[in-house]
N, C-alpha and C positions, 0 to 999 in steps of 0.2 A: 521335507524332501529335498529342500535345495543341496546340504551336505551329502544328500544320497545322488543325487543327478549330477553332480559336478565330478565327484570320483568315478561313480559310476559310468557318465559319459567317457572322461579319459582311462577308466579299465576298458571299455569298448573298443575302442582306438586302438589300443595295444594289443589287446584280445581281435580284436579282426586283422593286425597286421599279422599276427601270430597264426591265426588262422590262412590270413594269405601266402605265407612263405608255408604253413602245412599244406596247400592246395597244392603247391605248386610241388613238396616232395610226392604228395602220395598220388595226385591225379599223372603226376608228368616224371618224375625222376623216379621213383621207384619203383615204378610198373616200367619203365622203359633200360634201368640201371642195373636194375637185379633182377634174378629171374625169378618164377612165381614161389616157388620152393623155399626162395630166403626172405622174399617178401612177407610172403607169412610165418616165418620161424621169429623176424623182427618182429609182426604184431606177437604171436603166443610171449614169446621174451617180454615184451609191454606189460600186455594186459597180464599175464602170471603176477609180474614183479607188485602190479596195480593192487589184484587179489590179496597178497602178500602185505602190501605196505601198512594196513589199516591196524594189522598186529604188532608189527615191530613199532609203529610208532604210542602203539599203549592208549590214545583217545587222548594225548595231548593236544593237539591242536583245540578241541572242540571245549576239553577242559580249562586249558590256557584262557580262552576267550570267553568259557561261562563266570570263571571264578574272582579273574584279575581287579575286573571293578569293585569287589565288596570289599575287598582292601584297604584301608584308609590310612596307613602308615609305612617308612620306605622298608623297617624291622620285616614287617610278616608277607610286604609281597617278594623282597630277596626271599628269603624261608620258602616261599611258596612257586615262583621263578625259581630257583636252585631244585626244587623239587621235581619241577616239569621238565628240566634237561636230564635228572639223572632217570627217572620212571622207564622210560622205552628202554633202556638197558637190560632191564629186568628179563625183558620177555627175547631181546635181540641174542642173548647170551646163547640160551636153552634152544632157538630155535636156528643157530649155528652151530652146533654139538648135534642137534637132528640130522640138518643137514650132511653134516660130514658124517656120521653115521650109519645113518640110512638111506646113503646115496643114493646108490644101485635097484634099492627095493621105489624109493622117488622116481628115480630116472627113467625105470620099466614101467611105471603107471603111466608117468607123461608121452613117452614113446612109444606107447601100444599099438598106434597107428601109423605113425610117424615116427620113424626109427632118430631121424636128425636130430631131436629134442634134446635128447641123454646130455648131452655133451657140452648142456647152455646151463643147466641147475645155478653153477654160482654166480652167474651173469643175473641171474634172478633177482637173486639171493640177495648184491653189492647193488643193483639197482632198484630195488624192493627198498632199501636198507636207505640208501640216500633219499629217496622220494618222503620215506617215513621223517627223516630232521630236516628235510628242505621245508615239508609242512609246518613243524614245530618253529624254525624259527620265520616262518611268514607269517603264522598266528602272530608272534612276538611284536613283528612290525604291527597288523592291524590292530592291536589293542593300542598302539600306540596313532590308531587313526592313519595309518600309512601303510595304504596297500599297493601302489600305481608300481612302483619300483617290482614290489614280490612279482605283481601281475607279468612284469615285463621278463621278470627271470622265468617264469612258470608257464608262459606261453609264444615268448620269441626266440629268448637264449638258446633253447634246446632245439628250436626248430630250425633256427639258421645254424647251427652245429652240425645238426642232420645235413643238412642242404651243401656244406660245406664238405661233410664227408664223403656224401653222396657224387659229390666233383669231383674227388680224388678219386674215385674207384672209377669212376667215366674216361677219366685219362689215364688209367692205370698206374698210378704212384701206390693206391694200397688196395690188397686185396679184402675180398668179403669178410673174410675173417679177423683181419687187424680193423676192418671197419667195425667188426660186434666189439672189439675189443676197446675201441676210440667211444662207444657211446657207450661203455660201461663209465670211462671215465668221464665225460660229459659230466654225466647223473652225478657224478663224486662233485666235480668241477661246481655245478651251479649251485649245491647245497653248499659248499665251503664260501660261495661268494654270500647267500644269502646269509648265510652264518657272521660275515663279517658288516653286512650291511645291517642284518638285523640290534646285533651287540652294538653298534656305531649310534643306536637309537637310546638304548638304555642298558651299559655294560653290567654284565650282572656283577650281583656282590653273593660270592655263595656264602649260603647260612647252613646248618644242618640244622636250625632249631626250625623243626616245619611248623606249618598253621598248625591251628590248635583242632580245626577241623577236618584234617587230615585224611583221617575215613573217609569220612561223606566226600571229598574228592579222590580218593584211591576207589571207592565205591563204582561213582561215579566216570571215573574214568577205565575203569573194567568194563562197565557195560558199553562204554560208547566203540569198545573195540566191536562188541557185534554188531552194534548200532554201524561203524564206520565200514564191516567187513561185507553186510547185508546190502548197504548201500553199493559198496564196490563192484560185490558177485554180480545185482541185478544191472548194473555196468558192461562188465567186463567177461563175465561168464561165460556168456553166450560164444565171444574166440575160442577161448579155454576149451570148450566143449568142441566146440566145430574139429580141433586138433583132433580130441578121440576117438571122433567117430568117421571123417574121411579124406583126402589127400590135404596137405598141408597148402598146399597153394590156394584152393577154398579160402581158408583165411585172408587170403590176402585180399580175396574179390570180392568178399564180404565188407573188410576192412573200409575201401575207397567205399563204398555204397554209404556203411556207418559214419564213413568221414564226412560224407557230404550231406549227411539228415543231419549230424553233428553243432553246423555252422548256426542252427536254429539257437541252439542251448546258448552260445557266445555271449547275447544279452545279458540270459538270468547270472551265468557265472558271473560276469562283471558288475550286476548290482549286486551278490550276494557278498561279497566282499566287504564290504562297506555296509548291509542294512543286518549284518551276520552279528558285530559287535553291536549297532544301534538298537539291534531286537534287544539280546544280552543286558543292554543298561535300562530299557523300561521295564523289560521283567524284574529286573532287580529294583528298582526304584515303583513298581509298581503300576507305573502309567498305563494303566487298560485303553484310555481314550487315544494316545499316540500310539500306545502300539497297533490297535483297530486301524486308523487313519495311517501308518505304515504297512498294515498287510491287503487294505484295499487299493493302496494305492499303486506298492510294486505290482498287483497283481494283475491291474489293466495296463500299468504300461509296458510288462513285460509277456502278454497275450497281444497288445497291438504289434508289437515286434516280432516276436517269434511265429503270431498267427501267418503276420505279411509273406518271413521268411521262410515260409513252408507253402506257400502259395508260389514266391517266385524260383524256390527251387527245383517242385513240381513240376510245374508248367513249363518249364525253361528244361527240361531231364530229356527230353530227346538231343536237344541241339549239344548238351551238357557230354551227351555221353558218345555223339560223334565226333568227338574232340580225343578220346580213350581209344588204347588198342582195342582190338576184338573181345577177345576173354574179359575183360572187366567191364560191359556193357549192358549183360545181362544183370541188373539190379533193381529193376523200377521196385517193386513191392518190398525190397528192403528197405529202400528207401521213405517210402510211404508209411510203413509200421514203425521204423524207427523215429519219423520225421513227427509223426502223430503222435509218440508218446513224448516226444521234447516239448512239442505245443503243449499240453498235459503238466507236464513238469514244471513249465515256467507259468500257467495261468494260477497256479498255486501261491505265485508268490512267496513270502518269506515264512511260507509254514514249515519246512523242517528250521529255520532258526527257530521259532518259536517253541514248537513241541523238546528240543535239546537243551533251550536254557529253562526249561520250567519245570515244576517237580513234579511233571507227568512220567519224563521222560524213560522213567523203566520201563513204561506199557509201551509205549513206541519201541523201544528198544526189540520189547520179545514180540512185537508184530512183525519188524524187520526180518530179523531173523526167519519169523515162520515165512515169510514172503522170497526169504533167500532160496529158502528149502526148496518150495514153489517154485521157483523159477528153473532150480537145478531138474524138478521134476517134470518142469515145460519142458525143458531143452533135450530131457533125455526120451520123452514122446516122441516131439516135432521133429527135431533135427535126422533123426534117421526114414521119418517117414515124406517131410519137405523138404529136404537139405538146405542151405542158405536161408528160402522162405520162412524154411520153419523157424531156425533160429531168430530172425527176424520178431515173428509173431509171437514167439513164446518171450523175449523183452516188452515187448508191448502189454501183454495180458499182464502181466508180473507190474512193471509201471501201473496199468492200468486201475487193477488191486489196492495195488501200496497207496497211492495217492490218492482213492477213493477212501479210502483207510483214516486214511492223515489227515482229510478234510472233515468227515466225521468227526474226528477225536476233537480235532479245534474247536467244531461249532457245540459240540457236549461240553466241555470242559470251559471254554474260554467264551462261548454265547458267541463267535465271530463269525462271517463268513465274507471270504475275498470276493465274490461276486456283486455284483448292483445291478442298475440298469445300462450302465456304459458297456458292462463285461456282454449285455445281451446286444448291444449297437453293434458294437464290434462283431460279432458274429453274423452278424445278419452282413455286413459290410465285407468281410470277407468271402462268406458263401455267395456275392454277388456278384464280386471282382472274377472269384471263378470260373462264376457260369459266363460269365463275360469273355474270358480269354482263353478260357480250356478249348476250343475250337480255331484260334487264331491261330494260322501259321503263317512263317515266311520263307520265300524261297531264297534265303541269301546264305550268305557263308555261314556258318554255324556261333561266329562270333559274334555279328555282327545281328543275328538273329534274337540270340539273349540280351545284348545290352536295349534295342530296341523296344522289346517286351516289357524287358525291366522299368524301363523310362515312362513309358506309357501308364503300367500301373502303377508305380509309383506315383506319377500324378495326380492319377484317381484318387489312388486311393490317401495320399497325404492331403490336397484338397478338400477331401467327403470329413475327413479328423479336422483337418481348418475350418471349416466351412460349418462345422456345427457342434466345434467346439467340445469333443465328447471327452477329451483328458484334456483338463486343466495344466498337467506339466507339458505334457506333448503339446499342447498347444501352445503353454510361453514357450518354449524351446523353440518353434515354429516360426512364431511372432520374432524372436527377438534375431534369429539366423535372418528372417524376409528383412526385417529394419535396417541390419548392418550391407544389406543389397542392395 
């Protein structure tokens, strides 16, 4: 774990700056910059393009990173590299010829509710379409063990671009509309950099003589699009849907609610980076015993963090959300369902790496999927009978499913399970840190109110982890930050 905790800590770092400059767009400049109506026409534009990307990019990324290591000569990974750039083509082609085709019959689905939508389709489309090879060539860097840089493109670049747009339209240099138009090119912008940092790693040599195995990775890489689109939808869906069923600005107060249960995942994304390719090479090399002792172990260090992180965002959501104009206040229990089911997701550990580079992976595939389905079928219950809430809860249930699903499958197939007895320390420790402060208030300024709170359990609760030692890395990390004090 040491090469997982060294990357992993500095994807954190970057991934929480990234996050910090996202705070500061969606909590403070975009509720206060735009009005509600474009605030949420930017998330539907997002999340669509999100939906979208998992197709156009063909399951390279995921195939990129299962296959690269079985390689053993420079012949058949160019052959095999040349192959993974041209594949997304395939499918980008035919679903620009839809596009422009079936505009109007697109446009009037998206706009049933919300007439503004029409008019954004190729904004989708070109950022759908970047986000697809921004992936592919990030994969490129992590195989090559370097992901800190992708991380940085993938969660600061875009967010200080925003934040930078977001100023011009504050002083009126450009309107709303040249502002959708400036983050179309963004999305173009960061994939072209990562394009050049990626090749700057290992320029490819194109071959057309592919592997020999070819199938079984075009195979392969067809299903990981449902794989990748199932994962997306149970994502991103739930905006999507919010669009066609009531006013557009909805979206957006949904959005700040999901941003901020959001900050929980930060963790697991930053180690998945890094434990994504490391699962990849013991499945291939066989290692059942490393790979065991990597899925138990991301899985407590990534429940002590996300468990804390859902605790102090909780607790802290009143002071949190007197800091917000009016209309984006009301969100406790989106936050609560969504913030539950990221806790969920990251106590899992590196089970979807595992279930993707193994030759289970088609039965996972068509659970996804059914679980896509399911979700669209939540959303199309809840959301007109809860609004907001419901969307909320119909992610959660869907999460909740899936990843009960995924756990199963592990412990039948692979005899593993991410829990021990630390995964039950830890719960007992957080359900008490709770009961402890869920009643605490203070009367002070609203800011001064959270950092306070935050200070205090954070002591607690790092102390109760020092003090009886229940992770071994959390605790050398602990040990070695107190030494250098």
């Amino acid at each position: 774990m040491g090469i997982v905790l060294k990357q992993s800590f500095n994807n954190t770092i970057i991934t929480y700056i990234g996050f910090g400059v996202g705070a500061i767009n969606t909590l403070f400049l975009y509720t206060n910059f735009l009005t509600d109506a474009y605030y949420g026409l930017v998330n539907v534009i997002l999340s669509a393009s999100a939906v979208l990307m998992p197709f156009l990019a063909f399951g390279v990324p995921n195939t990129l990173i299962k296959y690269y290591s079985s390689f053993k000569n420079e012949k058949t990974s160019d052959g095999f590299l040349t192959l993974m750039l041209l594949l997304p083509i395939v499918l980008i082609l035919p679903i620009a010829a839809i596009s422009y085709f079936a505009y109007d019959l697109i446009g009037n689905f998206l706009s049933k509710e919300n007439a503004i939508v029409k008019g954004y389709l190729w904004y989708i489309f070109w950022i759908g379409l970047s986000m697809a090879y921004f992936e592919v060539f990030y994969a490129w860097a992590r195989i090559r063990m370097k992901s800190v840089f992708g991380n940085f493109m993938k969660e600061v670049f875009s967010r200080i671009g925003i934040t930078f747009l977001l100023l011009l339209i504050y002083f009126g240099i450009i309107s709303v509309e040249t502002f959708l138009k400036a983050m179309v090119g963004m999305y173009l912008l960061r994939t072209l950099i990562m394009n050049w940092f990626a090749f700057s790693l290992r320029r490819p040599v194109f071959r057309l003589d592919f592997p020999k195995n070819m199938r079984a990775i075009l195979i392969y890489s067809t299903l990981i699009i449902l794989g990748g689109s199932a994962a997306i939808i149970l994502l991103e869906i739930d905006k999507v849907m919010i669009n066609q069923f009531i006013e557009i600005k909805n979206v957006a107060y949904y959005s700040v609610a999901g941003f901020i249960a959001m900050v929980i995942a930060v963790p697991s994304r930053s180690m998945h980076q890094i434990t994504y390719p490391m699962t990849a090479e013991y499945i291939n090399k066989r290692d059942s015993v490393s790979l065991k002792v990597l899925y138990q172990k991301s899985s407590l260090t990534l429940f002590i963090i996300a468990g804390f992180l859902f605790l102090l965002i909780f607790l802290n959501l009143n002071d949190l959300y007197d800091l917000l104009p009016k209309p984006y206040r009301d969100g406790f229990m989106i936050v609560f369902w969504l913030g539950l089911a990221k806790v969920y997701d990251s106590v899992i550990g590196n089970n979807n790496a595992i279930m993707y580079n193994s030759d289970y992976y088609y039965s996972v595939l068509a659970i996804g999927v059914l679980l896509a389905i399911l979700a669209i079928l939540f959303n199309l219950w809840l959301i007109p009978k809860y609004g907001l809430d419901g969307a909320a809860i119909a992610s959660f249930l869907a999460f909740f499913i899936y990843n009960s699903i995924k756990l199963l499958y592990v412990k039948l197939k692979f005899h593993m399970s991410p829990f021990t007895a630390e995964t039950l320390k830890v719960l007992v420790l957080l359900v008490a840190i709770a009961a402890i402060f869920y009643y605490l208030r203070f009367p002070f300024h609203p800011v001064f109110n959270i950092i306070l709170k935050s200070i205090l359990m954070s002591i607690l609760y790092l102390g109760v982890l020092y003090r009886f030692r229940i992770s071994e890395d959390v605790f050398g990390m602990l040990n070695r930050f107190l030494k250098r004090n």
